[in-house]
N, C-alpha and C positions, 0 to 999 in steps of 0.2 A: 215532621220527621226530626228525630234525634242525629246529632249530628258529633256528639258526646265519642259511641264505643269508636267513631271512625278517628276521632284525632290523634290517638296513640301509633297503631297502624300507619299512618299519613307521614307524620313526624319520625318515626322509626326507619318508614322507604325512604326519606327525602334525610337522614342520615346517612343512613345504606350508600343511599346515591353519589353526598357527598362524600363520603371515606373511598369510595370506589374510584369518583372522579380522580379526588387524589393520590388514591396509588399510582393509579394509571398513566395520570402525569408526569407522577415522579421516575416511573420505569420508562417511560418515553423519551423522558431527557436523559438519562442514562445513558439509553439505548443511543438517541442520538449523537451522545459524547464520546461513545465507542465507536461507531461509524464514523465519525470523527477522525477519531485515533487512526483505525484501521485504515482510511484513506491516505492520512499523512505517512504510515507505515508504509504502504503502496508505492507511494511518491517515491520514497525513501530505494525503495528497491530498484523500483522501474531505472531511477538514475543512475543505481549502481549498474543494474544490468548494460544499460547505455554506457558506462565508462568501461566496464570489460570488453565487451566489445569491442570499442573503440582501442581497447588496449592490445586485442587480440589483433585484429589488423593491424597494428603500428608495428605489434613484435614480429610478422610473419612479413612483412615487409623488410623489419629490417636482418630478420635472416635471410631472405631471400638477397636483400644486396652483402648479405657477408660472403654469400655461397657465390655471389658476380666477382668481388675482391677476388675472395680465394682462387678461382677458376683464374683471375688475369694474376696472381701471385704466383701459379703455376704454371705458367704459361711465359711469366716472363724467367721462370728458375729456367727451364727445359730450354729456355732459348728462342721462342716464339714470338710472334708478335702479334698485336691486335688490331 
């Protein structure tokens, strides 16, 4: 058996293959460096959201003791006591 018209064909797939593996590669580490990103961007939020938050309750706290002042600053004008 000739083994001659199969080595073009052979040589041609097993470039195919490699060029293929290669993109493949390349687009996966991409890929992966974007997932990357996008988690660190995450990160990035998630903490923020945690500091508003945490902002949010600190301001509504500390209206709620301006609105306790207030109430005893009226209280002592009227002549009250507490």
């Amino acid at each position: 058996m000739d083994w001659t018209p199969f080595i073009g064909p052979v040589v041609t797939a097993l470039i195919a293959a490699g060029g293929t593996y290669a993109a493949v590669s390349a687009k996966l580490a991409r890929l992966e460096q974007c997932i990357t990103d996008l988690r660190r961007d995450v990160e990035k939020h998630n903490s923020i959201i945690e500091r508003t938050y945490k902002l949010e309750s600190d301001t509504a706290t500390a209206f709620h003791r301006i609105d306790e002042i207030r109430d005893d600053l009226h209280e002592i004008k009227v002549g009250g006591t507490r």
